[in-house]
mmCIF file of the protein (N, C-alpha, C, O) and its ligand, coordinates in Angstrom:
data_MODEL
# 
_entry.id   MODEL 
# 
loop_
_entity.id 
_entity.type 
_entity.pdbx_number_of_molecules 
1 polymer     1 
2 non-polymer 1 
# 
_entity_poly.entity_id                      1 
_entity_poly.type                           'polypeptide(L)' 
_entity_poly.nstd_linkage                   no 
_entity_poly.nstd_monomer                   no 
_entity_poly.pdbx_seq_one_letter_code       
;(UNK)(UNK)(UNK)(UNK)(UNK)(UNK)(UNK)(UNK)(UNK)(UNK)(UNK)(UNK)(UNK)(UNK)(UNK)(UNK)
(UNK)(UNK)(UNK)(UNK)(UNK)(UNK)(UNK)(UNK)(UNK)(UNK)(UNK)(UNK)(UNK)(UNK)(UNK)(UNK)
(UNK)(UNK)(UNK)(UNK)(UNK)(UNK)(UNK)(UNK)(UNK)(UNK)(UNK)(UNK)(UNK)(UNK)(UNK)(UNK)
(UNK)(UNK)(UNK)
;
_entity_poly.pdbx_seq_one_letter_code_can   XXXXXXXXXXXXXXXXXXXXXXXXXXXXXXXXXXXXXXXXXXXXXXXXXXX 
_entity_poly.pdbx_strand_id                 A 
# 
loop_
_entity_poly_seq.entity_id 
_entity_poly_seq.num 
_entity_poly_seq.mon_id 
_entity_poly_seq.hetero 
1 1  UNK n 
1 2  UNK n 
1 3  UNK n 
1 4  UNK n 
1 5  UNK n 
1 6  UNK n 
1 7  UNK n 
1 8  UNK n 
1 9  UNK n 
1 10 UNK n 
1 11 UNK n 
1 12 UNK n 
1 13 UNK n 
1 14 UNK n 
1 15 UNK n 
1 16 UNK n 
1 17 UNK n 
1 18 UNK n 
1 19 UNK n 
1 20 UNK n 
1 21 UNK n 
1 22 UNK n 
1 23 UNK n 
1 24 UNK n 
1 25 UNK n 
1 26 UNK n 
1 27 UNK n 
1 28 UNK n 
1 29 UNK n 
1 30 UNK n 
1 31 UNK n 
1 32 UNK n 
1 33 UNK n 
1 34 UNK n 
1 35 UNK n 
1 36 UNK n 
1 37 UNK n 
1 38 UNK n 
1 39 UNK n 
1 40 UNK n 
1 41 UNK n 
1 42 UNK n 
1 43 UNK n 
1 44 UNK n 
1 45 UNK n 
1 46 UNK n 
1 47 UNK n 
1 48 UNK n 
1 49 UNK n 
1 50 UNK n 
1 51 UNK n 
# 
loop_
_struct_asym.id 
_struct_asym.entity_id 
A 1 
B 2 
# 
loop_
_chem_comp.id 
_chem_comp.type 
_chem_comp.mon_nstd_flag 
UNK 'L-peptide linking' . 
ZN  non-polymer         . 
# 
_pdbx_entity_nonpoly.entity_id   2 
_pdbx_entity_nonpoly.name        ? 
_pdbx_entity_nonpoly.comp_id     ZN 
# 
_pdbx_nonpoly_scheme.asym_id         B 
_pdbx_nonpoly_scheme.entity_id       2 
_pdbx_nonpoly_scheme.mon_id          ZN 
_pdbx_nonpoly_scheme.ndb_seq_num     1 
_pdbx_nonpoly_scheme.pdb_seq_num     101 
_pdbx_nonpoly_scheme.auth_seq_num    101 
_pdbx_nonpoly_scheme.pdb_mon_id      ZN 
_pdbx_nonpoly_scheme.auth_mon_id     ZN 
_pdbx_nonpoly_scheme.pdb_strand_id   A 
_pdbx_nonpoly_scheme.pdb_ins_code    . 
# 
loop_
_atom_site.group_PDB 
_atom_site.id 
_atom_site.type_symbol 
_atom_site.label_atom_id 
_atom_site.label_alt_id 
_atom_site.label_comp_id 
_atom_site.label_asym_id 
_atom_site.label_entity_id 
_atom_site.label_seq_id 
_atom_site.pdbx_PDB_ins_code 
_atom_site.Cartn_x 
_atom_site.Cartn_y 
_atom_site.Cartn_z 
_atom_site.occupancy 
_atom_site.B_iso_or_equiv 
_atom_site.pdbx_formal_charge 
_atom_site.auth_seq_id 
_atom_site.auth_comp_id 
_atom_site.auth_asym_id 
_atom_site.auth_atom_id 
_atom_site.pdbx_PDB_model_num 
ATOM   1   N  N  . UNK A 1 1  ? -5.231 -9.351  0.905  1.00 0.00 ? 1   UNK A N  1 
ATOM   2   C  CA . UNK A 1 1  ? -4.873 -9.121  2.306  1.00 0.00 ? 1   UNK A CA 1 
ATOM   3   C  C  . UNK A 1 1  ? -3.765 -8.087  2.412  1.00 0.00 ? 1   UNK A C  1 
ATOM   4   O  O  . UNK A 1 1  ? -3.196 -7.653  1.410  1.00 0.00 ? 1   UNK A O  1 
ATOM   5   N  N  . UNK A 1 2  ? -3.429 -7.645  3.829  1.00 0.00 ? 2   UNK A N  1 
ATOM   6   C  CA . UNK A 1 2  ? -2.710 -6.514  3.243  1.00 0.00 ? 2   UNK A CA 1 
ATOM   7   C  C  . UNK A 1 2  ? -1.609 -6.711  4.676  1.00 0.00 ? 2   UNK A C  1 
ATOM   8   O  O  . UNK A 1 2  ? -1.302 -5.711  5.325  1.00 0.00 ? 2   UNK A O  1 
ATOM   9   N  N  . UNK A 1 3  ? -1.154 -7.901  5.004  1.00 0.00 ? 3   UNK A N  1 
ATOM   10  C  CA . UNK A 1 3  ? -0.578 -8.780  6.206  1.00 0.00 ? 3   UNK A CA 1 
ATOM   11  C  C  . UNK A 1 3  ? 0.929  -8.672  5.540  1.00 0.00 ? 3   UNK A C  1 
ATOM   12  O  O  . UNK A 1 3  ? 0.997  -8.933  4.339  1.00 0.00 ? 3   UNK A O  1 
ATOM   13  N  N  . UNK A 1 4  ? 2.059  -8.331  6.184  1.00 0.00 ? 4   UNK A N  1 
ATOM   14  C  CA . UNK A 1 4  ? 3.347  -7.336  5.494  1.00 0.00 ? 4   UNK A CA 1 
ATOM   15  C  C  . UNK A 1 4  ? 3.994  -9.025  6.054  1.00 0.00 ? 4   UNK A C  1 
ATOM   16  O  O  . UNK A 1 4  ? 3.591  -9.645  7.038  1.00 0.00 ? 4   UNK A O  1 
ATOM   17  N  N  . UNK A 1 5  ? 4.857  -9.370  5.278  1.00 0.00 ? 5   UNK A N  1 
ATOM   18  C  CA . UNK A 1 5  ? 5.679  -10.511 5.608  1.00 0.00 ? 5   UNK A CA 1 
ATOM   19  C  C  . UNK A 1 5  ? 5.484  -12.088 5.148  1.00 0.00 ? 5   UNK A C  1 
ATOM   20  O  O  . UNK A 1 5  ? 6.179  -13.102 5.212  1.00 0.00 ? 5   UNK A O  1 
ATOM   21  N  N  . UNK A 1 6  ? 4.340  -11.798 4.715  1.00 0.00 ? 6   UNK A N  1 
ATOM   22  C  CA . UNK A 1 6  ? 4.124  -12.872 3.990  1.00 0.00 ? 6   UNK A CA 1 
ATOM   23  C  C  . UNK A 1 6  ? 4.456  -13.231 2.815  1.00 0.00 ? 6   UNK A C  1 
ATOM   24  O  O  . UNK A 1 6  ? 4.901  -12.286 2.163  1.00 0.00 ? 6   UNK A O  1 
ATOM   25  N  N  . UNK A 1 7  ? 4.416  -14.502 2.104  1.00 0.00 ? 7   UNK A N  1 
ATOM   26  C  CA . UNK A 1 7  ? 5.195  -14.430 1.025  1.00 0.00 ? 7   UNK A CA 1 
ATOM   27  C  C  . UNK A 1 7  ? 4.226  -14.788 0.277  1.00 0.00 ? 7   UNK A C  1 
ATOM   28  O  O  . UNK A 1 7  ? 4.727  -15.517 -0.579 1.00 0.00 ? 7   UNK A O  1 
ATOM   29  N  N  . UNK A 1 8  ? 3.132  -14.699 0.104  1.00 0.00 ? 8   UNK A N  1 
ATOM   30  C  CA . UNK A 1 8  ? 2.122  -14.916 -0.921 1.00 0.00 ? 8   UNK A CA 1 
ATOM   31  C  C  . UNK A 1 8  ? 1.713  -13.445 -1.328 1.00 0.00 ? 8   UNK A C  1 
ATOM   32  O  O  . UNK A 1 8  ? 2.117  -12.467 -0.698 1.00 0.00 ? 8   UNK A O  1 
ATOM   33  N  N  . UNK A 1 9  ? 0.810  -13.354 -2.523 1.00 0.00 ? 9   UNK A N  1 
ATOM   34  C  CA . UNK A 1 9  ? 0.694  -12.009 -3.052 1.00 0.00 ? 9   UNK A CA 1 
ATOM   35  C  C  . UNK A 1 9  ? 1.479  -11.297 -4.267 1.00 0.00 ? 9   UNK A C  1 
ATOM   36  O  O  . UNK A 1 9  ? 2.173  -12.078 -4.918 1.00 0.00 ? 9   UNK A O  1 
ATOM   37  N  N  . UNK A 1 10 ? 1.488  -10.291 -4.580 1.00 0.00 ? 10  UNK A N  1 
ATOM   38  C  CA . UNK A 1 10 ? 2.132  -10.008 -6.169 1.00 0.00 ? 10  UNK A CA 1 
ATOM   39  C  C  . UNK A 1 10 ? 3.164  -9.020  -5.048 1.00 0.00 ? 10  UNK A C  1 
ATOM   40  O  O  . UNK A 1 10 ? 2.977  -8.317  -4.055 1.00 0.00 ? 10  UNK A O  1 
ATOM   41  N  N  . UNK A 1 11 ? 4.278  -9.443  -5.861 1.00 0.00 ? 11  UNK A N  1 
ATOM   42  C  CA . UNK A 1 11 ? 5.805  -9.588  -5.766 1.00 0.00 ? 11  UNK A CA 1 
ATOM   43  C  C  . UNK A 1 11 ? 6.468  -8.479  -6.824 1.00 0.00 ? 11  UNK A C  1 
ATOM   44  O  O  . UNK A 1 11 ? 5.850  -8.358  -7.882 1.00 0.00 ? 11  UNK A O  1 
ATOM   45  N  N  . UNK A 1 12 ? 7.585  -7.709  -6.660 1.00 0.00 ? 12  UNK A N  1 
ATOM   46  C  CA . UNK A 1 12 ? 7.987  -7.377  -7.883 1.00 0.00 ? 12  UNK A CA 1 
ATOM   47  C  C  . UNK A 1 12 ? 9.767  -7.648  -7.539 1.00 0.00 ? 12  UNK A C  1 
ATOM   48  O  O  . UNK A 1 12 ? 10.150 -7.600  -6.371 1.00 0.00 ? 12  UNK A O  1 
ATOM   49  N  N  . UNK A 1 13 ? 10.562 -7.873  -8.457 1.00 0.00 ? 13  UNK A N  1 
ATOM   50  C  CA . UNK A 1 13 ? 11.553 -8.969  -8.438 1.00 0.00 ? 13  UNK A CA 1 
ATOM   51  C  C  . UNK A 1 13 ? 12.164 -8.939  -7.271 1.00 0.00 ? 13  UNK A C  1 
ATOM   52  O  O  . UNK A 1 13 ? 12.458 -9.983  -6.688 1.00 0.00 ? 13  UNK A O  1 
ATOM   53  N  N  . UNK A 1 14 ? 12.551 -7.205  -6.566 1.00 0.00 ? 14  UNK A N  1 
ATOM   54  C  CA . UNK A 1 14 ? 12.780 -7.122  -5.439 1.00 0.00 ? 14  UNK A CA 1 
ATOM   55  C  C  . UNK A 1 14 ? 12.385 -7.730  -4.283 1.00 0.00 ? 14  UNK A C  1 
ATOM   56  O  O  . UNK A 1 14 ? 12.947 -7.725  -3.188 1.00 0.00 ? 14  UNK A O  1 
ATOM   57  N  N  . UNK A 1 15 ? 10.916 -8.487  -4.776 1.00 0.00 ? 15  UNK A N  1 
ATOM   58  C  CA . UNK A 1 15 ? 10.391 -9.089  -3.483 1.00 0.00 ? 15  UNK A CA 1 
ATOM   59  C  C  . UNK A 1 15 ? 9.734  -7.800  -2.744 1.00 0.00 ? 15  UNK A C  1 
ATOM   60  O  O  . UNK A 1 15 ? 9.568  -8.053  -1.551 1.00 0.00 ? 15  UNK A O  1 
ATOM   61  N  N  . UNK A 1 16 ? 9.454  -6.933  -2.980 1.00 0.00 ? 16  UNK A N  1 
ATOM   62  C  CA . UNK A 1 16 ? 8.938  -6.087  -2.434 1.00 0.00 ? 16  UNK A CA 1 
ATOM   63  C  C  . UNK A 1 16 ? 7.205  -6.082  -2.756 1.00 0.00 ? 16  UNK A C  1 
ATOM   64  O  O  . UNK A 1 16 ? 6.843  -5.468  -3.760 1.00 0.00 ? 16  UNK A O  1 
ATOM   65  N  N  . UNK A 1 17 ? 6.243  -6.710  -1.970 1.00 0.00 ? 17  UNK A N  1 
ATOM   66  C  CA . UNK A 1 17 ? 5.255  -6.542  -2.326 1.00 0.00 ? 17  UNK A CA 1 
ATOM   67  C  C  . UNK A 1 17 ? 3.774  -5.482  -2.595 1.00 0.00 ? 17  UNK A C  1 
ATOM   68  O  O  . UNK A 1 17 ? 3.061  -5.144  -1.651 1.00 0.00 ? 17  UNK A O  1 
ATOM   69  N  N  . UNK A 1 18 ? 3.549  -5.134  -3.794 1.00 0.00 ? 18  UNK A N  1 
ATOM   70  C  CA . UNK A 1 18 ? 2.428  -4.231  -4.059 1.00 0.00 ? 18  UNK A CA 1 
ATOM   71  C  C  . UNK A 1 18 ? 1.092  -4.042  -3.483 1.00 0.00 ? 18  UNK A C  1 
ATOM   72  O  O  . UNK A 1 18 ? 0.361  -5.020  -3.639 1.00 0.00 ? 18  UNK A O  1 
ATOM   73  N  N  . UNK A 1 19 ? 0.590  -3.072  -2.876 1.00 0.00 ? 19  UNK A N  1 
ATOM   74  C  CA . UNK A 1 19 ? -0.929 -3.576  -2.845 1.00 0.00 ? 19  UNK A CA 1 
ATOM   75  C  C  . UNK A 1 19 ? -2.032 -1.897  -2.930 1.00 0.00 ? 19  UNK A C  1 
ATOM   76  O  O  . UNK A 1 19 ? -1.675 -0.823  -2.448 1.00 0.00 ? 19  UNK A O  1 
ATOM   77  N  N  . UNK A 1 20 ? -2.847 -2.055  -3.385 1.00 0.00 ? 20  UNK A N  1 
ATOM   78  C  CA . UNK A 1 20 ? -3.700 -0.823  -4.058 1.00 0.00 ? 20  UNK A CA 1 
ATOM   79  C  C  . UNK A 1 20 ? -4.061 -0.099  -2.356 1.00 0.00 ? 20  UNK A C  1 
ATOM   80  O  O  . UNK A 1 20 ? -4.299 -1.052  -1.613 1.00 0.00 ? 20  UNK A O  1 
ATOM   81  N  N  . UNK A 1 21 ? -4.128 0.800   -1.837 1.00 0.00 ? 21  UNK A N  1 
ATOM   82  C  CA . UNK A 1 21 ? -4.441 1.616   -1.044 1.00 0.00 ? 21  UNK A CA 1 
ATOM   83  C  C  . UNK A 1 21 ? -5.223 2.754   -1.347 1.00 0.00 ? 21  UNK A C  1 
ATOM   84  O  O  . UNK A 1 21 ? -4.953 3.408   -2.354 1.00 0.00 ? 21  UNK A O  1 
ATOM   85  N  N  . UNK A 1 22 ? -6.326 3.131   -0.473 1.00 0.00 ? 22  UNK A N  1 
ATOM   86  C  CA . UNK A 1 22 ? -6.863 3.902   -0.469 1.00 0.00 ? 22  UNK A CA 1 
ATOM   87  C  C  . UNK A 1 22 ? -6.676 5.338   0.349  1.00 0.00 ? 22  UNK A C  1 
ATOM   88  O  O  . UNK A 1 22 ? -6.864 4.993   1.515  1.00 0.00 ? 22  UNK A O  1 
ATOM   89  N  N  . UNK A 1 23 ? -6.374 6.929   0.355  1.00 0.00 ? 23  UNK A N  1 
ATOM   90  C  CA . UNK A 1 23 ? -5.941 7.311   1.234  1.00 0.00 ? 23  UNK A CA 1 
ATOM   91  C  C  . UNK A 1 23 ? -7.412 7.785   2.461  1.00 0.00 ? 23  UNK A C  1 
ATOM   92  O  O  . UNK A 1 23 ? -8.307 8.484   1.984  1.00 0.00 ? 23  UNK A O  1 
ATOM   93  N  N  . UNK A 1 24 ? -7.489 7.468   3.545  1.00 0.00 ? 24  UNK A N  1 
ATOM   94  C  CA . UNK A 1 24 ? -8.699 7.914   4.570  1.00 0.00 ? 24  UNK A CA 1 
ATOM   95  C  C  . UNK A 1 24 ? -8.681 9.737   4.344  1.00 0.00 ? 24  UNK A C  1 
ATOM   96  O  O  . UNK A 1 24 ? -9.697 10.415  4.191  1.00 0.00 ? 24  UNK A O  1 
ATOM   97  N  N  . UNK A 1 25 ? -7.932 10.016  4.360  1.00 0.00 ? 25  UNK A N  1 
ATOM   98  C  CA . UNK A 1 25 ? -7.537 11.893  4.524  1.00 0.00 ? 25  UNK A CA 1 
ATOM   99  C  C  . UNK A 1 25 ? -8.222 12.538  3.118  1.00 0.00 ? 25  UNK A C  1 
ATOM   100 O  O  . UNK A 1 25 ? -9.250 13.217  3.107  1.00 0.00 ? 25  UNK A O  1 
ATOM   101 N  N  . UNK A 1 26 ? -7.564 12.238  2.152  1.00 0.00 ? 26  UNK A N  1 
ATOM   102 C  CA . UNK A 1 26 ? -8.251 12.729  0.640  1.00 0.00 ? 26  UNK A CA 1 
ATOM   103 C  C  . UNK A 1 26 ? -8.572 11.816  -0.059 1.00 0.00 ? 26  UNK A C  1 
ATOM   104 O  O  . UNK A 1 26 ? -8.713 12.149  -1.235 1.00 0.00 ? 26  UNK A O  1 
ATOM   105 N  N  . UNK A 1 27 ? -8.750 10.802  0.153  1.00 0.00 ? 27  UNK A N  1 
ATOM   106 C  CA . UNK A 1 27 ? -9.590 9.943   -0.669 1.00 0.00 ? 27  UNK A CA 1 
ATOM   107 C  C  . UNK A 1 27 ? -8.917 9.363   -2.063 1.00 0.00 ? 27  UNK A C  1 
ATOM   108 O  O  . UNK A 1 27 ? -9.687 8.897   -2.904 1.00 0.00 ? 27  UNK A O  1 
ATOM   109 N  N  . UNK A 1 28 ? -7.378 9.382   -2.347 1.00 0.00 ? 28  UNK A N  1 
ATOM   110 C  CA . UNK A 1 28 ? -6.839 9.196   -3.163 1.00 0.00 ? 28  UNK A CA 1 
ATOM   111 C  C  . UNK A 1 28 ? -6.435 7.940   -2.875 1.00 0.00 ? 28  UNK A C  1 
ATOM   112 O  O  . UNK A 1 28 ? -6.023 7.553   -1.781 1.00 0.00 ? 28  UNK A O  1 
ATOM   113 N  N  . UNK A 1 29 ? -6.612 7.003   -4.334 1.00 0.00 ? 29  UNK A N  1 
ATOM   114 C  CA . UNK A 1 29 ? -6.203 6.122   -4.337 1.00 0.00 ? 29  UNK A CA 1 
ATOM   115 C  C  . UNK A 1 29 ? -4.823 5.310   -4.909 1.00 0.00 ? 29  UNK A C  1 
ATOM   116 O  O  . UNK A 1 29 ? -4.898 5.369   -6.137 1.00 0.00 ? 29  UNK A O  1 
ATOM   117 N  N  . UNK A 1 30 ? -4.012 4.826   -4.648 1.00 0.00 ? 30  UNK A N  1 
ATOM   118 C  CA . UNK A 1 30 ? -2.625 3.994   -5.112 1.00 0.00 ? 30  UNK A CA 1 
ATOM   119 C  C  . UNK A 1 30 ? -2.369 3.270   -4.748 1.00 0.00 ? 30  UNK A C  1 
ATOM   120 O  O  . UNK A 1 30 ? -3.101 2.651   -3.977 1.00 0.00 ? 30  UNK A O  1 
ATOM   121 N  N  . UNK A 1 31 ? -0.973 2.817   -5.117 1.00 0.00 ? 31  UNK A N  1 
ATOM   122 C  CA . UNK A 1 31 ? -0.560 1.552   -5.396 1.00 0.00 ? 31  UNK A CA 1 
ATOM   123 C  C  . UNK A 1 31 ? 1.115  1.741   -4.353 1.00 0.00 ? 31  UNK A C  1 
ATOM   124 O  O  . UNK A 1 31 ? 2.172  2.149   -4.834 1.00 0.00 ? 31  UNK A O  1 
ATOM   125 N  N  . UNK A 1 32 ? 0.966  1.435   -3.312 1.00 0.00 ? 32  UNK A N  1 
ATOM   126 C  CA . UNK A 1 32 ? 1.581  1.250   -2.123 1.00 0.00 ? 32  UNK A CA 1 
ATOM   127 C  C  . UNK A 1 32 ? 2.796  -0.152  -2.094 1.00 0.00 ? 32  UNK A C  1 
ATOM   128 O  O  . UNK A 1 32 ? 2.501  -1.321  -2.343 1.00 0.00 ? 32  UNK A O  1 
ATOM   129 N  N  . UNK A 1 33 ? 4.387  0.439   -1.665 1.00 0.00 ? 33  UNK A N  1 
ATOM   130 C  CA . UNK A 1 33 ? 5.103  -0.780  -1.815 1.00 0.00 ? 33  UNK A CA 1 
ATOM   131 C  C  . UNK A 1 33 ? 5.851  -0.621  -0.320 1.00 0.00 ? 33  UNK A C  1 
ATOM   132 O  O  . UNK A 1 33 ? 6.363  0.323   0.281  1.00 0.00 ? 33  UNK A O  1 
ATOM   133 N  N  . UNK A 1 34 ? 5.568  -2.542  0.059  1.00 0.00 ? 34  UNK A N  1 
ATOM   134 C  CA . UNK A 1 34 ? 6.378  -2.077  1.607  1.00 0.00 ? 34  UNK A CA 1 
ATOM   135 C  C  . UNK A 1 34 ? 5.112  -1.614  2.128  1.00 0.00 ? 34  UNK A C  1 
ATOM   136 O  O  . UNK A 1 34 ? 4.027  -1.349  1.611  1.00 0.00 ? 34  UNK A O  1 
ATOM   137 N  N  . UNK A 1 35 ? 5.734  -1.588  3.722  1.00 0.00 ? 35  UNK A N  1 
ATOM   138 C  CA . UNK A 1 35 ? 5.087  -1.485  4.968  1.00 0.00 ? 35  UNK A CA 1 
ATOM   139 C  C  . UNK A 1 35 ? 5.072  -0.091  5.254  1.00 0.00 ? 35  UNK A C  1 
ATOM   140 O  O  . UNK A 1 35 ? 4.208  0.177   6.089  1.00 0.00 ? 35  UNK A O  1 
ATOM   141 N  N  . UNK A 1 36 ? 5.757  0.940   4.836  1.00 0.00 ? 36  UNK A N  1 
ATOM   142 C  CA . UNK A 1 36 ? 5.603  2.388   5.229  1.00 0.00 ? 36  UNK A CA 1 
ATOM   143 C  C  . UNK A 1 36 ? 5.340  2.834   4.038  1.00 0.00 ? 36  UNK A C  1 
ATOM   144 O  O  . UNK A 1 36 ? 6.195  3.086   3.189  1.00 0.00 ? 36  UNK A O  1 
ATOM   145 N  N  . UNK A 1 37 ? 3.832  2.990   3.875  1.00 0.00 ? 37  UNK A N  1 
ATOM   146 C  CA . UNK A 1 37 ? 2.610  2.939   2.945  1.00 0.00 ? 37  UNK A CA 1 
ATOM   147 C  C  . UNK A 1 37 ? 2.290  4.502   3.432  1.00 0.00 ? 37  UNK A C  1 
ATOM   148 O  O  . UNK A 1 37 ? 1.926  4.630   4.601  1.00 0.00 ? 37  UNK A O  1 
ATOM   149 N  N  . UNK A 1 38 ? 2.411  5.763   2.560  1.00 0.00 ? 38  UNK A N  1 
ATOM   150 C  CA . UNK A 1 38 ? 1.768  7.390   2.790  1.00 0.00 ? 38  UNK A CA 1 
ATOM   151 C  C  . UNK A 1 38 ? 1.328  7.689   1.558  1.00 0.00 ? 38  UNK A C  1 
ATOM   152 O  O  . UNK A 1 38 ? 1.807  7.399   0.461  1.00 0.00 ? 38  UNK A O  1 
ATOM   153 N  N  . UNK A 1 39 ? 0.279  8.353   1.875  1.00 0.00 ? 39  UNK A N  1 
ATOM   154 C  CA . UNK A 1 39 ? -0.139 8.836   0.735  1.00 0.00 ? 39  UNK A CA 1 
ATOM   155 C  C  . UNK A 1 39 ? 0.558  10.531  -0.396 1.00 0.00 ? 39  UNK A C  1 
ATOM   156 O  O  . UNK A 1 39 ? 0.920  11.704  -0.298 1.00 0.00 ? 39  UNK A O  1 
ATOM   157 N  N  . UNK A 1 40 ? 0.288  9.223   -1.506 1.00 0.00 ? 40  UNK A N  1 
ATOM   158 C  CA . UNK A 1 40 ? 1.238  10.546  -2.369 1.00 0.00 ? 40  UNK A CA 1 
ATOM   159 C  C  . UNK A 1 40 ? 1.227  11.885  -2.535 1.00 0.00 ? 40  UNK A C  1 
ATOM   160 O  O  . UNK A 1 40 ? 2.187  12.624  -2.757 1.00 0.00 ? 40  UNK A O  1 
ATOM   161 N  N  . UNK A 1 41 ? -0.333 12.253  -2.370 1.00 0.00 ? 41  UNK A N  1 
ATOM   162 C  CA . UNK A 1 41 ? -1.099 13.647  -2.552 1.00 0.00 ? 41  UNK A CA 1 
ATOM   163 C  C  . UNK A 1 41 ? -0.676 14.259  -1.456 1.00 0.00 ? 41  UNK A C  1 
ATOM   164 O  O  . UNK A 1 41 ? 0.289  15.013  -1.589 1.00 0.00 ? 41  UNK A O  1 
ATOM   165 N  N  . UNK A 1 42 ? -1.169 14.124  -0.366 1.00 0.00 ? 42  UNK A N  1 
ATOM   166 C  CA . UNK A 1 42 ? -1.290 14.752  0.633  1.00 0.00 ? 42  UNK A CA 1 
ATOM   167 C  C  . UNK A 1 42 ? -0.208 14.193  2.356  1.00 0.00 ? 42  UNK A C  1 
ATOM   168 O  O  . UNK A 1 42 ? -0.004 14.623  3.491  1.00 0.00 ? 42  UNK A O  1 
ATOM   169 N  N  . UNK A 1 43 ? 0.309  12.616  1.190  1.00 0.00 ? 43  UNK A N  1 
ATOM   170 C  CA . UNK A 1 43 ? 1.558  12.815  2.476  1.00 0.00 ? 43  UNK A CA 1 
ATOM   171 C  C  . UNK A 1 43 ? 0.950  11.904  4.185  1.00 0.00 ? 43  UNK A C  1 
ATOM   172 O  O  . UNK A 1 43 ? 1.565  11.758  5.241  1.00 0.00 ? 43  UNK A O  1 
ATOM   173 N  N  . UNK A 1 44 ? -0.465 11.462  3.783  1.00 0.00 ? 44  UNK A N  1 
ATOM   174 C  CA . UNK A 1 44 ? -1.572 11.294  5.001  1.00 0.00 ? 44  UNK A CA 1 
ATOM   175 C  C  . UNK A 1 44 ? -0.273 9.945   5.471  1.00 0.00 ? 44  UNK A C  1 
ATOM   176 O  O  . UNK A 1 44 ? 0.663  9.784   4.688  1.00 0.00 ? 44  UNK A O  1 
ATOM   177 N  N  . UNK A 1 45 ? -0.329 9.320   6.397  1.00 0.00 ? 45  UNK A N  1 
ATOM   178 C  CA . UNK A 1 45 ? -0.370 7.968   6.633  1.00 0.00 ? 45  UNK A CA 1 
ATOM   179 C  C  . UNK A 1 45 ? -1.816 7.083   6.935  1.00 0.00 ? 45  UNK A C  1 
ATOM   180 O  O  . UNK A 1 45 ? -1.790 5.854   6.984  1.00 0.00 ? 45  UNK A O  1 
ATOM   181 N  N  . UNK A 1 46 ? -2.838 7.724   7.094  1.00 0.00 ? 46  UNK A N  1 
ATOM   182 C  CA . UNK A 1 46 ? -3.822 7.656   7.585  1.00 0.00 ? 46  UNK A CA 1 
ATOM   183 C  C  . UNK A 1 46 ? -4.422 6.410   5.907  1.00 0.00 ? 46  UNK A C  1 
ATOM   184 O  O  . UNK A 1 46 ? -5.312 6.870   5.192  1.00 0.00 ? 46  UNK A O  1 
ATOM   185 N  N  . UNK A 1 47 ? -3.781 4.909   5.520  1.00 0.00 ? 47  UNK A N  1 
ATOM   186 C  CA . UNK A 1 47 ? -4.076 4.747   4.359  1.00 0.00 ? 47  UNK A CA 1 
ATOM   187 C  C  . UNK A 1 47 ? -4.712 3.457   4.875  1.00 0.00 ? 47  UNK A C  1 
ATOM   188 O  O  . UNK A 1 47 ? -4.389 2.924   5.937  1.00 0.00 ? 47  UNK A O  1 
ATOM   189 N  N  . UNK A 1 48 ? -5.711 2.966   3.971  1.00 0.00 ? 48  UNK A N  1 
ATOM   190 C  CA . UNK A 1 48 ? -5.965 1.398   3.830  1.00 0.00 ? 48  UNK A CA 1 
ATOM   191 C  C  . UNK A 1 48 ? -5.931 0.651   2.789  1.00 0.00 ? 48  UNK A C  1 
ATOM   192 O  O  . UNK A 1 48 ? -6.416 1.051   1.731  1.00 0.00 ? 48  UNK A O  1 
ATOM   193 N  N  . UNK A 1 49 ? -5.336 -0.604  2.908  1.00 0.00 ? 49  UNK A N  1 
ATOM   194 C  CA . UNK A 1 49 ? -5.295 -1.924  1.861  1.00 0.00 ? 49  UNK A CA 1 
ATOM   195 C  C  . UNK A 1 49 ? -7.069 -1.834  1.343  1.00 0.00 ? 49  UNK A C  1 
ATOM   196 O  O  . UNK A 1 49 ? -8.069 -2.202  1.960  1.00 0.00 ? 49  UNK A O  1 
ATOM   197 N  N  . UNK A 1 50 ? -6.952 -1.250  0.095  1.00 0.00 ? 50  UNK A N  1 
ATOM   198 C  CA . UNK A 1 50 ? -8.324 -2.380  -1.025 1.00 0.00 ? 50  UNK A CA 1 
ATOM   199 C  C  . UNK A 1 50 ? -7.656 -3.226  -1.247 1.00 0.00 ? 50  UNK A C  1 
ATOM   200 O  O  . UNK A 1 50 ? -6.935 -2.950  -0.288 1.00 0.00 ? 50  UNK A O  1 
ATOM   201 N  N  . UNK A 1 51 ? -7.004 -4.402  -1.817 1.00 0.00 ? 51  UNK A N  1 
ATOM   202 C  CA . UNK A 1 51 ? -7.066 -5.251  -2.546 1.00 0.00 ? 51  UNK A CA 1 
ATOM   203 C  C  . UNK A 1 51 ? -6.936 -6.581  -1.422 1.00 0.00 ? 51  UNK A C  1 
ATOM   204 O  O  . UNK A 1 51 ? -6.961 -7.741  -1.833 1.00 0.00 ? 51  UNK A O  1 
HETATM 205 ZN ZN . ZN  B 2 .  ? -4.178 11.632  0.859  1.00 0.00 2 101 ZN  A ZN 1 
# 
């Protein structure tokens, strides 16, 4: 799920939670931390939660 505030999900010690994103703009995919999720390549915000 990709629901920001919840406390279930993979964690890293910060408590800051991970989740794989896809970018809509170039099609690049990563690994997104936190709620202001852009894509690395191209900078898009235009991203969505895979996992
Ligand atoms: Zn992109």
């Amino acid at each position: 799920m990709c629901s920001v505030g919840d406390s279930f999900g993979v964690e890293l010690e910060g408590g800051m939670e991970v989740h794989e994103y896809v970018c809509n703009n170039c099609g690049k995919s990563f690994k997104g931390i936190g709620s202001n999720v852009g894509c690395p390549k191209c900078r898009s915000k235009d991203v969505k939660c895979i996992d």
